[in-house]
ROMIMI-318302 format. One record per residue (C-alpha): x, y, z. Coordinates in steps of 0.25 Angstrom, whole numbers, padded with zeros to 4 digits, always signed. Example, Ala and Ser with C-alpha at 12.3 -4.5 7.8 and 13.67 -1.06 7.14 Angstrom:
2
+0049-0018+0031;+0055-0004+0029;
REM end
This chain:
82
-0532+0087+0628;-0526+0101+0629;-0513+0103+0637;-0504+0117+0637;-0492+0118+0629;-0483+0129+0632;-0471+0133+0624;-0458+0140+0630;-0447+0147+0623;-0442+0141+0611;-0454+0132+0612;-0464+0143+0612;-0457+0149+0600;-0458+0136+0593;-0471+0134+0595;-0476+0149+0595;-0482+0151+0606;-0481+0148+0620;-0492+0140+0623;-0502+0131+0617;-0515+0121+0622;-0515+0108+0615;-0524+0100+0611;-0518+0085+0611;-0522+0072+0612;-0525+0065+0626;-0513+0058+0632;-0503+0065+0623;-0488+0063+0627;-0481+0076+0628;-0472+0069+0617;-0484+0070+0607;-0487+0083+0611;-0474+0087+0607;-0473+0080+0595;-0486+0086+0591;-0481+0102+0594;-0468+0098+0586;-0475+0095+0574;-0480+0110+0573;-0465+0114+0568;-0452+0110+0568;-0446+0122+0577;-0458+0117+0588;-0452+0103+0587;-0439+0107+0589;-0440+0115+0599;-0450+0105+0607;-0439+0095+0604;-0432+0102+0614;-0440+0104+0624;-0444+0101+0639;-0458+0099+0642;-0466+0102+0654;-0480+0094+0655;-0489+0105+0668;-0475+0109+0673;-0468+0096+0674;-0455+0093+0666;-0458+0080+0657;-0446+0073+0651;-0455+0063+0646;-0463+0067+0634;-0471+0054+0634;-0479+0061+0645;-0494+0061+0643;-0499+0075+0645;-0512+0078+0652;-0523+0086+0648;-0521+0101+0652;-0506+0101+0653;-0496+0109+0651;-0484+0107+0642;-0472+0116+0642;-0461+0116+0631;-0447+0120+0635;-0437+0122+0627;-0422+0123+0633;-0418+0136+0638;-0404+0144+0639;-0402+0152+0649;-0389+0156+0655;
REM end
């Protein structure tokens, strides 16, 4: 199944680009998914390590999530601001 995976700030530098479609296998976890991108490089799974994920705009603080075909995932890191 393909779902969207979009990369903000940090992330996005990390993974070099800001989006991505991936192909993965039915009923993956968000988990493997993440596990899968942080085998790329160790400055993506650092950086994903930290992250807050978003599954079609909702926040998801369990990764054990099963992701759906045509979703979206968003990767965000913390922010500063002031």
């Amino acid at each position: 199944m393909t779902v969207t995976m979009r990369y903000f700030a940090a992330a996005g530098r990390a993974a070099g680009m800001d989006e991505e479609e991936l192909d993965i296998e039915g009923g993956a976890t968000l988990a493997e998914l993440v596990a899968s991108l942080a085998e790329r490089s160790p400055e993506l799974a650092r950086v994903l390590g930290r992250c807050q994920f978003l599954v079609d705009e909702q926040a998801v603080s369990d990764q054990s999530i099963a992701l759906a075909p045509g979703c979206t995932v968003d990767a965000l890191p913390p922010f500063a601001g002031g």
